[in-house]
C-alpha positions as CSV (number, residue, x, y, z in Angstrom):
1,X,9.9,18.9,-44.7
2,X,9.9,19.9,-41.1
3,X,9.6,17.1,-38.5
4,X,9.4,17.8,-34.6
5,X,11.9,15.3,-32.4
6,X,10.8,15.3,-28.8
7,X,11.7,11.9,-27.2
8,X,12.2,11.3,-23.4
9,X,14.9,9.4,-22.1
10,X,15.3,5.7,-23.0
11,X,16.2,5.2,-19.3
12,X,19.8,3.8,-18.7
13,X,20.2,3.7,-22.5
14,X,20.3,7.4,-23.6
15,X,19.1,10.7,-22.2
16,X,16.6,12.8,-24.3
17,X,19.0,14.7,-26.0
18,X,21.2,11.8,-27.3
19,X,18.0,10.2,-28.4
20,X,17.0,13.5,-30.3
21,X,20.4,13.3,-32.5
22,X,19.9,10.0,-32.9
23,X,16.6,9.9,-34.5
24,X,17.6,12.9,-36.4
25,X,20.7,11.4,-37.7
26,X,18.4,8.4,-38.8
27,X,16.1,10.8,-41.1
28,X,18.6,12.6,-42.4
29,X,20.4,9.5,-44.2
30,X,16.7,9.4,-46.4
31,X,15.4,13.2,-45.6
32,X,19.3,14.9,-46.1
33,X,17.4,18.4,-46.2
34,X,15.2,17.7,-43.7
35,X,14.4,20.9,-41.3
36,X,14.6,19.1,-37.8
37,X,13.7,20.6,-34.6
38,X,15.3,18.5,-31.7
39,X,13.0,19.1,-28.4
40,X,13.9,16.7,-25.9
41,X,11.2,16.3,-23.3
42,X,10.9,15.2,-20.0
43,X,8.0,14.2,-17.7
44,X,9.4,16.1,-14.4
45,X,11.4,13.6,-13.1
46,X,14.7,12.5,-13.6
47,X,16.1,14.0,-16.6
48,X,14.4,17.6,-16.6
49,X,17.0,19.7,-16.1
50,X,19.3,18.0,-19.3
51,X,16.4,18.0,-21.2
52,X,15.3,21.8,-20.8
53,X,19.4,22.5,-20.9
54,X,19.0,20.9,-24.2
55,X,16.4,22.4,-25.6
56,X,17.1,26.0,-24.9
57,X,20.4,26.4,-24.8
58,X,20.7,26.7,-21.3
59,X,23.4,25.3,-18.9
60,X,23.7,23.5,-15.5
61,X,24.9,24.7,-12.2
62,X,26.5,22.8,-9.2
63,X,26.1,23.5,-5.8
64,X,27.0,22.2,-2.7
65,X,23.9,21.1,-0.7
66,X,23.1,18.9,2.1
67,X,22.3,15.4,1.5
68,X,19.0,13.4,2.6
69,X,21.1,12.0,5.3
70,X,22.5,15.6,6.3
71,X,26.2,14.8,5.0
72,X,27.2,17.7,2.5
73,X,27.2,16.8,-1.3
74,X,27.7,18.7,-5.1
75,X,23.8,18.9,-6.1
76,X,22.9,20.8,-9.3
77,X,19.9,22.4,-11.1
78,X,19.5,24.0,-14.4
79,X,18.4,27.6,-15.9
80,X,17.3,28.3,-19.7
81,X,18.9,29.9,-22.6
82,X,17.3,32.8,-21.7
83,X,18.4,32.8,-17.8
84,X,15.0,33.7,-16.5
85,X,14.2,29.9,-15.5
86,X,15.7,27.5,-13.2
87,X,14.4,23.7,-12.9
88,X,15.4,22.0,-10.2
89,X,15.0,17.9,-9.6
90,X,14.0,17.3,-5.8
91,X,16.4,13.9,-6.7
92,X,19.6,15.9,-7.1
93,X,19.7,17.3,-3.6
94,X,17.3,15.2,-2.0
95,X,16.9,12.0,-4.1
96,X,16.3,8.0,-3.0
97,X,19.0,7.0,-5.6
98,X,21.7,9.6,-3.3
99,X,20.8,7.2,-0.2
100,X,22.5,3.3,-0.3
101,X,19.9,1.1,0.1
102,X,20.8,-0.3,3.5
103,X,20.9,3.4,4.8
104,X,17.3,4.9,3.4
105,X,15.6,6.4,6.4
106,X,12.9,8.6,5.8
107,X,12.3,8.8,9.6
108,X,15.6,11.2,9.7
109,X,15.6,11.8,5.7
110,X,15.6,15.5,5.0
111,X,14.2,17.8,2.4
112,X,17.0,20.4,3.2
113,X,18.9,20.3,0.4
114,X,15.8,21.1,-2.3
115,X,15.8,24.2,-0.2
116,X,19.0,25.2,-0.6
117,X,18.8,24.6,-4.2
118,X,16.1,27.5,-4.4
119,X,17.9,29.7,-2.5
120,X,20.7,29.8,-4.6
121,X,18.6,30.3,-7.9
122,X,16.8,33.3,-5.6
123,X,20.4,34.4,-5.0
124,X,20.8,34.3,-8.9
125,X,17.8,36.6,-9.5
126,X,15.6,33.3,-11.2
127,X,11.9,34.0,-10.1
128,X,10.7,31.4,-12.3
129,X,11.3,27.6,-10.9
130,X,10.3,24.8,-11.9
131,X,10.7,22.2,-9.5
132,X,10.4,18.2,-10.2
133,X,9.4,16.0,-6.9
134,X,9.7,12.9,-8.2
135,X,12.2,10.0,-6.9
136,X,12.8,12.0,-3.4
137,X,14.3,9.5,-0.2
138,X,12.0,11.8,2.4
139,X,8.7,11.8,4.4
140,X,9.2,14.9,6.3
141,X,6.4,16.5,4.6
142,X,8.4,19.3,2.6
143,X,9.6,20.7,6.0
144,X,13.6,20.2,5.2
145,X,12.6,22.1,2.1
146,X,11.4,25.3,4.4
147,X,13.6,25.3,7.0
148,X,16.3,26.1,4.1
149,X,14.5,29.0,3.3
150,X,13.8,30.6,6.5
151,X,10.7,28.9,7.8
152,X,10.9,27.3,11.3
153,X,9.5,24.7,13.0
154,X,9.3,24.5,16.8
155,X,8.6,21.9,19.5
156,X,7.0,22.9,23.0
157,X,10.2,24.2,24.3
158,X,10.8,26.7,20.9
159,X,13.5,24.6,19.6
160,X,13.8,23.8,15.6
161,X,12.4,20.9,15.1
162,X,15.4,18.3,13.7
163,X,15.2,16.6,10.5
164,X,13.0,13.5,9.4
165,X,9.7,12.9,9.0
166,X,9.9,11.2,12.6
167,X,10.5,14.9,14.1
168,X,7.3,16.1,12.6
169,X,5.3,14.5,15.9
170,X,6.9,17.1,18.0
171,X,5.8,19.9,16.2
172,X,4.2,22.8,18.3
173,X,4.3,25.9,16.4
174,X,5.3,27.0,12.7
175,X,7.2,30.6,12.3
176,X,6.9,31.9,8.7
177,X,8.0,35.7,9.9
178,X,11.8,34.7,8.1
179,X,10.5,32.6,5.2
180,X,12.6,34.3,2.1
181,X,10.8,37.3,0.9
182,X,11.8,36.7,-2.5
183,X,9.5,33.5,-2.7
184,X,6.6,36.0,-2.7
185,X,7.5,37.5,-5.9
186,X,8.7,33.9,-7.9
187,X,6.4,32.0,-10.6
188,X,6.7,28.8,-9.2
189,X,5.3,25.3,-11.3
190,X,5.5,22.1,-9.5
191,X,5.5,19.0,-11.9
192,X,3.8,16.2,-10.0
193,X,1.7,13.7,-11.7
194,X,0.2,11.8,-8.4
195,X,-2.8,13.0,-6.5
196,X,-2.3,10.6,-3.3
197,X,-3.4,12.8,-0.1
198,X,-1.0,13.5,2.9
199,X,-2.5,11.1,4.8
200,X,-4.6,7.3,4.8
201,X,-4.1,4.4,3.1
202,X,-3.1,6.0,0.0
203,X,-0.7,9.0,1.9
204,X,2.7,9.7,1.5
205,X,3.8,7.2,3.9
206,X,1.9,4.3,3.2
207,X,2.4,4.7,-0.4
208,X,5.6,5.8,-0.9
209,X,7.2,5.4,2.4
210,X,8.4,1.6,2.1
211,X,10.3,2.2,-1.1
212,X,11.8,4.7,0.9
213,X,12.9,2.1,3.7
214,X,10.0,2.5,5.8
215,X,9.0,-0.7,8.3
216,X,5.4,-1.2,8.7
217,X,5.7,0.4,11.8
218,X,7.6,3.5,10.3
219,X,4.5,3.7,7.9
220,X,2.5,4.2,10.9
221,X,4.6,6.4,12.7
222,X,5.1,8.8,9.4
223,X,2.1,8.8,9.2
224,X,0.7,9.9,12.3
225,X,3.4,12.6,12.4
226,X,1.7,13.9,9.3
227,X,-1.5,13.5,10.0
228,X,-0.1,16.3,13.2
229,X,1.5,18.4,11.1
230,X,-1.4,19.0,8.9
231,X,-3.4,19.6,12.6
232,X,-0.7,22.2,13.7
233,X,-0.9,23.8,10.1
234,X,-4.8,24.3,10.5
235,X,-4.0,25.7,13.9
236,X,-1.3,28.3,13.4
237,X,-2.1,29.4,9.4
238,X,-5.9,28.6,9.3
239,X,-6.0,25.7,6.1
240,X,-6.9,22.1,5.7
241,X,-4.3,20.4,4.0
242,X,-5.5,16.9,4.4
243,X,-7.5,17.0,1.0
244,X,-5.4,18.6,-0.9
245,X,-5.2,16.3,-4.2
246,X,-1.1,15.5,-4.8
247,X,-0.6,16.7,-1.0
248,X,1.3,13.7,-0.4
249,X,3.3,13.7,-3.3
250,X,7.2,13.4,-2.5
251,X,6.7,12.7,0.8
252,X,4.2,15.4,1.6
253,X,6.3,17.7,-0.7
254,X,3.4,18.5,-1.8
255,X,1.7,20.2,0.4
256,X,4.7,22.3,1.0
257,X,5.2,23.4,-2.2
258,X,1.9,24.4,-2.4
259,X,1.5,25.9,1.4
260,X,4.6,27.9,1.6
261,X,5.9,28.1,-1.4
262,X,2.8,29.0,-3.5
263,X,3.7,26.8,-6.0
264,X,1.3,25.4,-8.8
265,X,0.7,21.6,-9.3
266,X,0.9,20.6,-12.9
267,X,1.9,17.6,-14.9
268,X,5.1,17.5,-15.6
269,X,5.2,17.0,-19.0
270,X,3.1,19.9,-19.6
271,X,5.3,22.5,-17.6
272,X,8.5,21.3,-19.9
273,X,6.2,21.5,-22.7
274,X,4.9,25.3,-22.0
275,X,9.1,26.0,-20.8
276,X,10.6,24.6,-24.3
277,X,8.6,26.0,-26.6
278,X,7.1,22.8,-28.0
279,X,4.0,24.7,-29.1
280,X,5.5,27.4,-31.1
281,X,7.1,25.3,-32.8
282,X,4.6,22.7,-34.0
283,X,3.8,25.2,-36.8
284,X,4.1,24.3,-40.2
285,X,5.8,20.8,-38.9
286,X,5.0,17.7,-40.9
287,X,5.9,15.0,-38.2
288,X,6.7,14.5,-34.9
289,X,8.3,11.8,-33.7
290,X,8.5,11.3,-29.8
291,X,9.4,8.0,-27.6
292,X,11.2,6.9,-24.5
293,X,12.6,3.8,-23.3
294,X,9.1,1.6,-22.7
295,X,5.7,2.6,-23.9
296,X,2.3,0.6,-22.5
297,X,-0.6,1.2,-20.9
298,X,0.9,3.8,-18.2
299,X,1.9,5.8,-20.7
300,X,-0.7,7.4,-21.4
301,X,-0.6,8.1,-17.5
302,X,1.4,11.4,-17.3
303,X,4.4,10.1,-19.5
304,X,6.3,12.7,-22.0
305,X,5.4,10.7,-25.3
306,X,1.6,11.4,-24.6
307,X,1.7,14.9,-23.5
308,X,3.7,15.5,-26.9
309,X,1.0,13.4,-28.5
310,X,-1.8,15.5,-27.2
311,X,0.2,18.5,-28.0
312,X,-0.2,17.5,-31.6
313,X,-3.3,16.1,-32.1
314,X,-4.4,20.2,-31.8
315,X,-2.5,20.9,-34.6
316,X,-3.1,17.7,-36.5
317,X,0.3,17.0,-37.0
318,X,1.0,13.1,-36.8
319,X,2.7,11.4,-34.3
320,X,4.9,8.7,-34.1
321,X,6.7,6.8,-31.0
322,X,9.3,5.1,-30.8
323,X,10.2,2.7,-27.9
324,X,12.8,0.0,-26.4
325,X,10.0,-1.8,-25.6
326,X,6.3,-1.9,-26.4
327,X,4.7,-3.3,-23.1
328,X,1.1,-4.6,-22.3
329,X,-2.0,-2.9,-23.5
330,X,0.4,-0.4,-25.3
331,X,-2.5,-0.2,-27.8
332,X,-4.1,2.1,-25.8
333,X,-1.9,5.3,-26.4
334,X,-3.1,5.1,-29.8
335,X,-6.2,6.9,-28.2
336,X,-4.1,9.6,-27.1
337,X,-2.4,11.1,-30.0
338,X,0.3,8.4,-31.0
339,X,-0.9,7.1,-34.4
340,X,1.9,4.3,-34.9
341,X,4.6,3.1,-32.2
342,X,7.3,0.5,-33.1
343,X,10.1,-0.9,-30.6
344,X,13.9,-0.8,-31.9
345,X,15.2,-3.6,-30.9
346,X,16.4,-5.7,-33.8
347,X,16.9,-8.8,-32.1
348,X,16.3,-10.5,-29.1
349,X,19.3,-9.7,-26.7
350,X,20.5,-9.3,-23.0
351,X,19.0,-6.6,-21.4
352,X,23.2,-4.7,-21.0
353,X,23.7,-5.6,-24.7
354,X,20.5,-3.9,-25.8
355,X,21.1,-0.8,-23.3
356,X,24.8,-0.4,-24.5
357,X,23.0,-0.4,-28.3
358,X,20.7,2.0,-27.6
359,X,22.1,4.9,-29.4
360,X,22.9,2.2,-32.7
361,X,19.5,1.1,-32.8
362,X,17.5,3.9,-32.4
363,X,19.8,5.2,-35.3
364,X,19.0,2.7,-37.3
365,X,15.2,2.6,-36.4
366,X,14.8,6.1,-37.6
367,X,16.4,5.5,-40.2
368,X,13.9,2.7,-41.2
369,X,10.8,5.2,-40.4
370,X,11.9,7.5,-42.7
371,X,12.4,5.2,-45.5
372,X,9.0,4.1,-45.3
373,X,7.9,7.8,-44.8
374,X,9.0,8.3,-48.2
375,X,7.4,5.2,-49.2
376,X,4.1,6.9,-48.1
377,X,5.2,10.2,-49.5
378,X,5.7,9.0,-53.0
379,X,2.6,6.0,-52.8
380,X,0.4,9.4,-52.7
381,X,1.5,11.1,-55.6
């Protein structure tokens, strides 16, 4: 019997991979022959590049970068098995959890260090990148990002335009004539799951700029500056950024990626999908089994377990998801692919007692899904 394993992480618990072995090691006390194919997923946020290290064989690398705040720091990003594929997380060089919370500024918050993290997979001879916006601490509209890589951004007088999203209302001019060359000849997939515009109530900043530490005034301010950058950006390259759906993902990161970089918006979960294989190996497989750390009614917005589920359904192959919690109107992923979910907690606990268990019980979990998988097997006979 073949079975597919393709969890996300059970966040704060267990990353995907440890969640994969887990399950596995579940089956294998009913199914000891089982063939198990161990895919850990990841929706293109925190996590991706473990998860498509896992899954390919690949390995990290560490780099120095430059921190939202502009203080140096290690960053990382990943590259396959095959080294033709680098994913890097916008978090790990330009994240909100790399900020304290009293110091989160995204009127000064740069995007620099995401740049540099490019560079130095272009300097690797990677021209396929995968890069993950989520959980970023700027609003400087992907700008950080470009000046890394060559672009520049003047005010009246022709000086570079310092960092923040707060700088952006000085902007005069944009100079692409030292952008990276190399950029022009990359495959790059940008795993964003948001279509908020730059700008307007539901913008970068006045969505995602008070998590980030804006005031209601900062809000305002951010978003004005935006609202001029997209106006110089029509001015100097000719194109109307403002409805551009997932423009303001990241803190207008995504209008960057898409502007300069020429990257392609996709769900996340379906980029980490196409980049581990998942589909090639659904052949022939007799169950998948996919989950993360809390499964309800969002889920079925963008999150890894659905996007396996979907995967699936193509290939009729049955689905089940497992889960830390089953939250409200979880019934409804049963409409997208997962045919049965069940949570793995075994008793009611503290939340640090059941997050120091995680690994135990998901054990223990799969175990109890394969016995009654055989139970099914042999009812049928």
């Amino acid at each position: 019997m073949k079975i597919i394993i393709a969890p996300d992480s059970f966040k704060e618990s267990l990353s995907a991979e440890c969640a994969a072995m887990a399950i596995e090691e579940g089956f294998r006390v009913v199914f000891p022959d089982l063939e198990a194919v161990r895919l850990p997923v990841a929706d293109g946020g925190e996590g991706t590049v473990d998860a498509l290290i896992a899954a390919t064989g690949g390995h990290r690398i560490d780099v120095e970068v430059t921190a939202p705040q502009g203080n140096r720091m290690s960053g990382f990003y990943g590259v396959n098995g095959k080294g033709d594929c680098a994913v890097i997380e916008m978090a790990a060089a330009s994240g909100l959890m790399l900020v304290s919370a009293g110091q989160r500024d995204p009127l000064t918050a740069t995007s620099f260090g995401t740049g540099e993290l490019i560079r130095h997979a272009l300097d690797s001879d990677i021209r396929h990148i995968i890069l993950g916006i989520g959980g970023s601490a700027t609003v400087d509209g992907g700008i950080g990002m470009i000046q890394a890589l060559g672009g520049r951004f003047t005010d009246a007088q022709g000086i570079d335009l310092s960092w923040g999203g707060a700088a952006l209302a000085q902007l005069a001019a944009i100079d692409l004539s030292q952008l990276d060359p190399r950029l022009a000849q990359c495959r790059i997939e940008v795993a964003c799951d948001v279509d908020n515009l730059l700008t307007g109530p539901l913008g970068a900043a006045a969505v995602f700029g008070p998590q980030k530490g804006a005031s209601a005034e900062d809000v305002q301010q951010l978003d004005a500056a935006l609202a001029h950058l997209a106006e110089i950006i029509s001015w100097d390259l000719g194109v109307n950024v403002l409805e551009w759906p997932g423009g303001g993902a990241a803190g207008g990161m995504g209008v960057a990626a898409q502007l300069f970089l020429r990257g392609k918006m996709r769900s996340g979960i379906d980029i980490i999908i196409d980049a581990i294989g998942l589909e090639q190996a659904m052949q022939g497989a007799s169950l998948v089994i996919t989950g993360e750390g809390r499964l309800d009614k969002q889920t079925i917005n963008g999150k890894a377990p659905v996007g396996v589920a979907r995967l699936a359904q193509r290939y009729n192959v049955p689905v089940i998801g497992l889960a830390g919690i089953l939250g409200e109107g979880v019934e409804e992923v049963h409409q997208h692919g997962l045919d049965a979910v069940f949570s793995i907690l075994p008793r009611l606990a503290p939340l640090e007692t059941v997050l120091k268990q995680g690994e135990v019980n998901l054990r223990y979990a799969a175990q109890n899904l394969a016995r009654l998988y055989w139970l099914g097997m042999n009812a049928s006979c």
